[in-house]
C-alpha positions in Angstrom: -212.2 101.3 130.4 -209.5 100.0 128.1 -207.7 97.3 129.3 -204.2 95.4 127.9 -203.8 91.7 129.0 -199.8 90.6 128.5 -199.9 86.4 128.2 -201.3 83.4 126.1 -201.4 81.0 128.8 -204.4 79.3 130.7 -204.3 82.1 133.1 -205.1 84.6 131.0 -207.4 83.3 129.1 -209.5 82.6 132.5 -208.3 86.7 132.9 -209.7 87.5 129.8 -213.2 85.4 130.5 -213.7 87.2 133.7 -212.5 90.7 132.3 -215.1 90.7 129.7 -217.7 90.3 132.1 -217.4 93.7 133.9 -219.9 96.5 132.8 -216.7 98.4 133.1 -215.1 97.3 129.6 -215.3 98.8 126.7 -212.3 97.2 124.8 -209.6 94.6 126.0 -206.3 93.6 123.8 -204.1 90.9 124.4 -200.6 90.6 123.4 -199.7 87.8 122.5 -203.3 85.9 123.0 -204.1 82.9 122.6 -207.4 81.1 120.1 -209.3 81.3 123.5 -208.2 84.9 124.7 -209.6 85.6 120.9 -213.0 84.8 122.4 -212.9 88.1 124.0 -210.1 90.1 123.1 -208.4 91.6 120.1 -205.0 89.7 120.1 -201.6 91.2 118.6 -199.8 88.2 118.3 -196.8 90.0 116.3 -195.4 91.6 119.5 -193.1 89.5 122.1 -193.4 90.9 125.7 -190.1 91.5 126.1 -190.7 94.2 123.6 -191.2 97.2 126.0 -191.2 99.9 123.8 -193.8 98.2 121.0 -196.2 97.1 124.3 -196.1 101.2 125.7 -196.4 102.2 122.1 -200.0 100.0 121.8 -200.8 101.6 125.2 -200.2 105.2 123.9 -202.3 104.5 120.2 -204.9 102.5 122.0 -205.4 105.0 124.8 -205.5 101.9 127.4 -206.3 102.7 130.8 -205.0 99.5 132.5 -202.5 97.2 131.9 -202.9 93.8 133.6 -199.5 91.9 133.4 -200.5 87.9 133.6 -196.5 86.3 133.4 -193.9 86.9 135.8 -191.1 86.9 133.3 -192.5 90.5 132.0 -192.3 92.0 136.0 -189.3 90.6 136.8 -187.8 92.6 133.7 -189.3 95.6 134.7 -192.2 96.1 132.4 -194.6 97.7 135.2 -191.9 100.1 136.0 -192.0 101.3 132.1 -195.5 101.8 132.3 -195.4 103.6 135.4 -193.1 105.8 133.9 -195.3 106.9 130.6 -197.9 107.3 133.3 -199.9 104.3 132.3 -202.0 102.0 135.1 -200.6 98.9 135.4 -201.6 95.8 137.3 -198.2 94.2 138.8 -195.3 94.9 140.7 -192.4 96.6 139.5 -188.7 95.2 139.4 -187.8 95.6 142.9 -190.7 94.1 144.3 -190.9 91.5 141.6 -188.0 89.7 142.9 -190.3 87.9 145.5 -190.0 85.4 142.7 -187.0 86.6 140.5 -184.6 85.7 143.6 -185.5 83.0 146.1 -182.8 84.5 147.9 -184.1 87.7 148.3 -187.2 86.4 149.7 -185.3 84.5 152.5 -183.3 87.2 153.2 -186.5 89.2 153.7 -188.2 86.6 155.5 -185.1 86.7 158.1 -184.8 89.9 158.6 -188.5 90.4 159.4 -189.0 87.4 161.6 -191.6 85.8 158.6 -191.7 82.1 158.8 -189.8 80.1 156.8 -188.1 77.0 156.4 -184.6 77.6 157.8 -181.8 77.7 154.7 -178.5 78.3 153.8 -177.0 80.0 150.6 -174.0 79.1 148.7 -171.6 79.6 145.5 -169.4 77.1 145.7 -170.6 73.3 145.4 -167.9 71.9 148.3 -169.3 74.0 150.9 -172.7 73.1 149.7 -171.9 69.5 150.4 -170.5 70.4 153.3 -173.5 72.0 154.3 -175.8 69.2 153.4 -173.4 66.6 155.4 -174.1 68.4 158.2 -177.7 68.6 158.1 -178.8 65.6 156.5 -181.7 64.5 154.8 -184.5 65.2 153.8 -183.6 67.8 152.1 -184.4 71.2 149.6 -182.1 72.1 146.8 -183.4 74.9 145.0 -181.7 77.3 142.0 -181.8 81.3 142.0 -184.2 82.6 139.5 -186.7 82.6 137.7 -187.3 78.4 136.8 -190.7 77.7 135.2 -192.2 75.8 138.6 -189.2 74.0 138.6 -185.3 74.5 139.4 -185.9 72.3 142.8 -185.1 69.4 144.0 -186.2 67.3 147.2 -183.5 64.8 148.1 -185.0 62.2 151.2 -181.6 60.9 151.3 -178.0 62.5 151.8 -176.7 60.4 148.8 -179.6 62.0 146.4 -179.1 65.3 148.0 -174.9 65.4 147.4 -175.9 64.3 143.7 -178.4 67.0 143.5 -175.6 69.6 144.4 -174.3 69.7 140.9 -177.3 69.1 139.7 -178.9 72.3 141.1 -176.1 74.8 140.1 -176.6 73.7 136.7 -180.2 74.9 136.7 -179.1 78.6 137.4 -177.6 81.0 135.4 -174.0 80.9 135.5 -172.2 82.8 138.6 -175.2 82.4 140.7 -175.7 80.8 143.7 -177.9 77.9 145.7 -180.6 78.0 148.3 -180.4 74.8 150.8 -183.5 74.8 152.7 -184.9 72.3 155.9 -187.4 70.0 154.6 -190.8 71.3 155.7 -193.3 68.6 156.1 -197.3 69.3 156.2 -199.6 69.8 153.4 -198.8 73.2 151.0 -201.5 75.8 150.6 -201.6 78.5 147.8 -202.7 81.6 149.4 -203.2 85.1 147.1 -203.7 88.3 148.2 -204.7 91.9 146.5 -201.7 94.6 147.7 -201.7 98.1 146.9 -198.9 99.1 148.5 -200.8 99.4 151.9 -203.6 97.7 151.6 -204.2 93.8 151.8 -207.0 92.0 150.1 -207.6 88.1 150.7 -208.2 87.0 147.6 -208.9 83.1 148.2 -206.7 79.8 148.7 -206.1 76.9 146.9 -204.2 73.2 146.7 -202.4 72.6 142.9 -200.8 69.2 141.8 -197.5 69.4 140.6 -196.4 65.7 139.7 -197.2 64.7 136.4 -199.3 61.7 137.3 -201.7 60.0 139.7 -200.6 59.5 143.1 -198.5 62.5 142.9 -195.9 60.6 141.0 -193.6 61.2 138.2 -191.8 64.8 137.1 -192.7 68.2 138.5 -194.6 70.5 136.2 -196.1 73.9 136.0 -199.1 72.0 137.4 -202.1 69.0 136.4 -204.4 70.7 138.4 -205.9 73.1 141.2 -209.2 73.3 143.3 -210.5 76.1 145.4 -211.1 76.6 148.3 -208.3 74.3 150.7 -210.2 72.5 153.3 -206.9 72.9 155.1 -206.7 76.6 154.9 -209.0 77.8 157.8 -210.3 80.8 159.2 -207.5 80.8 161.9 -205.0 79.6 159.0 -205.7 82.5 157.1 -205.8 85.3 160.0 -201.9 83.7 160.9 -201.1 84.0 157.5 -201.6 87.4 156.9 -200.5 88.6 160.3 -197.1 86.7 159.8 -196.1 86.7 156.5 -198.2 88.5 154.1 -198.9 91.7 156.0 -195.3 91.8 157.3 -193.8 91.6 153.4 -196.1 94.4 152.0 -194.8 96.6 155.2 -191.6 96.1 154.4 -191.6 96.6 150.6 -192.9 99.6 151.5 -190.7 100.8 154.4 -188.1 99.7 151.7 -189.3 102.2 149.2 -190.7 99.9 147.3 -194.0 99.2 147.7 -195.8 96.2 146.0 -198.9 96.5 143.3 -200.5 93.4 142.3 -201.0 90.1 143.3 -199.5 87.9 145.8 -199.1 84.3 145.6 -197.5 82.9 149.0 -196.8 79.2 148.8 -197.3 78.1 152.2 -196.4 75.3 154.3 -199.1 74.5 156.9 -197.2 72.5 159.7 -198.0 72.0 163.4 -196.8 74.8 164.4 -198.5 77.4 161.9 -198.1 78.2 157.6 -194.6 78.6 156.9 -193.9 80.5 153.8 -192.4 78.0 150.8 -192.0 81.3 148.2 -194.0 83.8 146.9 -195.0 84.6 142.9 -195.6 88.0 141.9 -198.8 86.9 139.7 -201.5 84.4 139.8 -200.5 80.7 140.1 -201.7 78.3 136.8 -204.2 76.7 137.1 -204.6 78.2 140.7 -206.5 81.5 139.1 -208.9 79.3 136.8 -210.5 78.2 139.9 -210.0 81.1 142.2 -212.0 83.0 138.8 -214.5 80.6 138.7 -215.6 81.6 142.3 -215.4 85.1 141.9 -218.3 87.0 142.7 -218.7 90.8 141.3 -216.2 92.9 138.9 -212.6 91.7 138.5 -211.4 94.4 136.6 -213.1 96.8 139.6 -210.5 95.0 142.0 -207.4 95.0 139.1 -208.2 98.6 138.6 -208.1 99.3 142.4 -205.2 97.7 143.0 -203.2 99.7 140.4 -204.1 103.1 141.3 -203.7 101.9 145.2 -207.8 101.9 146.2 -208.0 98.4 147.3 -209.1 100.2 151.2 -212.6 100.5 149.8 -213.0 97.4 148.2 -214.0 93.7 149.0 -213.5 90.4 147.5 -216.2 88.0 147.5 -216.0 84.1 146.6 -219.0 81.9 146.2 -219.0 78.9 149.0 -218.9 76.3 146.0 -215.9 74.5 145.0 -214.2 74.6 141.6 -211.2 72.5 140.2 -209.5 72.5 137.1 -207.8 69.6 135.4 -205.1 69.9 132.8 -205.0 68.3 129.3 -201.2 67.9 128.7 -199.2 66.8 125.5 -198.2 63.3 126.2 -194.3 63.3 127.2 -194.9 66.3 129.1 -192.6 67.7 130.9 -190.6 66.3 128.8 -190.5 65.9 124.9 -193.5 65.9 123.3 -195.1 66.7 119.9 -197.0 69.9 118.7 -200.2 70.7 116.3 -201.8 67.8 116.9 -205.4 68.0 116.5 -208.3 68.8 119.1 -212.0 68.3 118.9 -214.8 68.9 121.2 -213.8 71.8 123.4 -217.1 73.6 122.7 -219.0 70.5 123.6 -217.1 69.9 126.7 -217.6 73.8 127.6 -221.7 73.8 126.6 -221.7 71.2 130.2 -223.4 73.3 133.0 -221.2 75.0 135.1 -217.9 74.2 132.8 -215.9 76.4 130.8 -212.6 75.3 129.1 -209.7 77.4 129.0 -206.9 77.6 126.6 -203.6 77.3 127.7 -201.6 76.2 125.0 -203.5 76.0 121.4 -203.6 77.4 118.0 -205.9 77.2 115.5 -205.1 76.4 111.3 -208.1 77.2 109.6 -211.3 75.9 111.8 -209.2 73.1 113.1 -207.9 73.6 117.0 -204.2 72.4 117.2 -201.7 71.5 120.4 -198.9 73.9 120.8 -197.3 73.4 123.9 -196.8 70.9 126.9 -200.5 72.0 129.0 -202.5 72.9 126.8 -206.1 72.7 127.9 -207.5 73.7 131.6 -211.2 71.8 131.9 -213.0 74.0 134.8 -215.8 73.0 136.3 -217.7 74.6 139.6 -220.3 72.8 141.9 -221.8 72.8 144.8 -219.0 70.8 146.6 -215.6 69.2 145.2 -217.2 66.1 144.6 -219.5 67.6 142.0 -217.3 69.7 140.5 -215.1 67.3 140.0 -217.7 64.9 138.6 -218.5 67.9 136.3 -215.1 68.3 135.1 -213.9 64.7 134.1 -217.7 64.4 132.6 -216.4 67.2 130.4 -213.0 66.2 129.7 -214.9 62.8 128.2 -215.8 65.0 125.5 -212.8 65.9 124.3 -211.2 64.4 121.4 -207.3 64.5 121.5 -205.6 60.8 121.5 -202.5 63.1 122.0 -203.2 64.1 125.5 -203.1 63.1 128.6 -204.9 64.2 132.0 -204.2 62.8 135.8 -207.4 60.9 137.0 -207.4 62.1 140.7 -207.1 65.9 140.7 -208.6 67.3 144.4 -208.2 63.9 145.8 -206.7 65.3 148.8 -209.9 67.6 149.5 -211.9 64.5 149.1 -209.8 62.3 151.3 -211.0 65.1 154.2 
């Protein structure tokens, strides 16, 4: 089989790592790629994915069988609907489903019209009765903008002062015309839950806790995430049986009722509070880092499972994880999320990945010559797998000791919470 991989991020390189591993393969190409993806793919970097027509013309010369779309950006826009139409397999929702995570709004409307849980919200377009709104509810409190934002676009005001500021604030973040989601403040500890959907079908495909602050003790800025481990001591049995009979199983039934059924990958971001997981949102793709770890513990043939998926056979087929833990920690430019500088250099990533049960994953690199260079704000994902998170965890900050980049930065206490339990 020929496969496509759309993405240069962390995620896809840990796509491309597992891809290569089926017996399946015979060829895989990336667009754009990334000096880790190289590892195993033949990258096009020349072609931006917004470029429909130049990625179905690779698909047509390169006779690919399936393409496996890593980014939400590319879904939202509609790129598995292209494919679909010239007939080609592709791994990923198309538009209408996509906007699980193209419109927070249209997931809450969802979510109330099928009785899903969810934190309780109101929507707006004008910024008085926003305030309005907030006054009479109080604090603490969720702002979030429309759209598609990066992992960011939200804010969570604990006082009525902060969240009257945070009006403004919030309407700035969307695109122009668009409006607000004012959620209840959900408290418990968040879960990320994914899912294999064919349309029908409805695959568990593991759980995982991320870290979104910037820094140790879950302070500073949100980012697109420090760091993930797999599996959630939080998210039982029971937690996950709720799950999919409440919110995940309802959503794919209703896509479908809708007439548009959902391909891919589900990310729910859950809420687990006394009384059961609330949904937070849903992405239409793997989380990042989440898939790094949920990869890691991934027994058999990925691309046996994408390939399933996309041509709507998931009925016959089964996931199964390893019982070891995995966590990933993420070397970030320092000023990150903010400002920071590029091509810096990097050594040591190949003697942090020869450590047992390691493997580094690329997320934001290039290379000049031999030399490894920063080019972006994450831009390394140190993986490790052991028998329980203590180890792997050892494992991991043993191997990001070993690499050399005084530019970069890492928190010190990813999985602290699984620990802590």
């Amino acid at each position: 089989m020929k496969v496509l991989l759309l993405g240069s991020g962390g995620r896809e390189h840990a796509l491309a790592w597992k891809l290569a591993q089926s017996p399946s393969l015979t060829a895989l190409i990336a667009i754009p790629g990334n000096p880790g993806i190289a590892e195993h793919a033949r990258c096009i970097e020349t072609i931006p994915l917004t470029d429909h027509d130049a990625i179905v013309s690779v698909c047509a010369a390169e006779k690919i069988d399936l393409v496996v779309v890593g980014p939400e950006a590319p879904l939202v826009d509609g790129i598995a609907d292209r494919l679909t139409a010239e007939g080609i397999n592709v791994f990923g929702p198309r538009r209408v489903a996509a906007q699980l995570e193209g419109s927070k709004l249209f997931t809450k409307e969802l979510c109330r019209q099928h009785d899903i849980p969810t934190a309780a919200f109101g929507r707006f377009s004008q910024a008085e009765a926003a305030r309005d709104f907030v006054r009479r509810r109080g604090a603490p409190i969720v702002l979030k903008a429309d759209g598609l934002m990066a992992g960011k676009g939200v804010v969570v005001a604990m006082t009525l002062e902060e969240a009257l500021a945070a009006v403004d604030e919030v309407f700035a973040m969307g695109t122009p015309g668009t409006e607000i989601l004012i959620e209840e403040f959900l408290e418990g500890e968040e879960v990320s839950f994914f899912c294999l959907v064919d349309g029908e079908t409805v695959l568990p495909f593991g759980s995982a806790q991320d870290h979104k602050r910037a820094f140790d003790g879950d302070q500073g800025p949100n980012t697109g995430g420090m760091g993930a481990y797999s599996p959630a001591p939080v998210f039982t049995a029971e937690m996950e049986r709720r799950t999919l009979a409440e919110i995940v199983k309802p959503t794919a039934r209703a896509l479908a009722d809708g007439g548009s059924p959902y391909r891919g990958v589900l990310f729910a971001g859950l809420m687990i509070t006394i009384d059961g997981p609330k949904l937070i949102e849903y992405n239409v793709r793997f989380g990042d880092p989440e898939c790094q770890v949920l990869l890691m513990r991934l027994e058999g043939d990925l691309l046996e499972l994408l390939y399933a998926t996309a041509t709507g056979a998931l009925a016959d087929e089964r996931v199964s994880m390893v019982p070891d833990a995995a966590i990933t920690v993420v070397m970030a430019a320092r000023g990150y999320p903010g400002s920071y500088e590029k091509g810096t250099p990097i050594n040591g990533v190949e003697v942090a990945g020869s450590t047992p049960g390691v493997h580094v994953f690329h997320a934001g690199t290039r290379r000049e010559g031999a030399q490894l260079l920063a080019n972006g704000g994450r831009v390394l994902n140190v993986t490790a797998i052991g028998a329980n998170v203590a180890e792997a965890r050892e494992r991991a900050y043993d191997a990001v000791a070993r690499i050399d980049w005084p530019e970069g930065f890492c928190r010190s206490d990813i999985a602290w919470r699984a620990l802590a339990e």
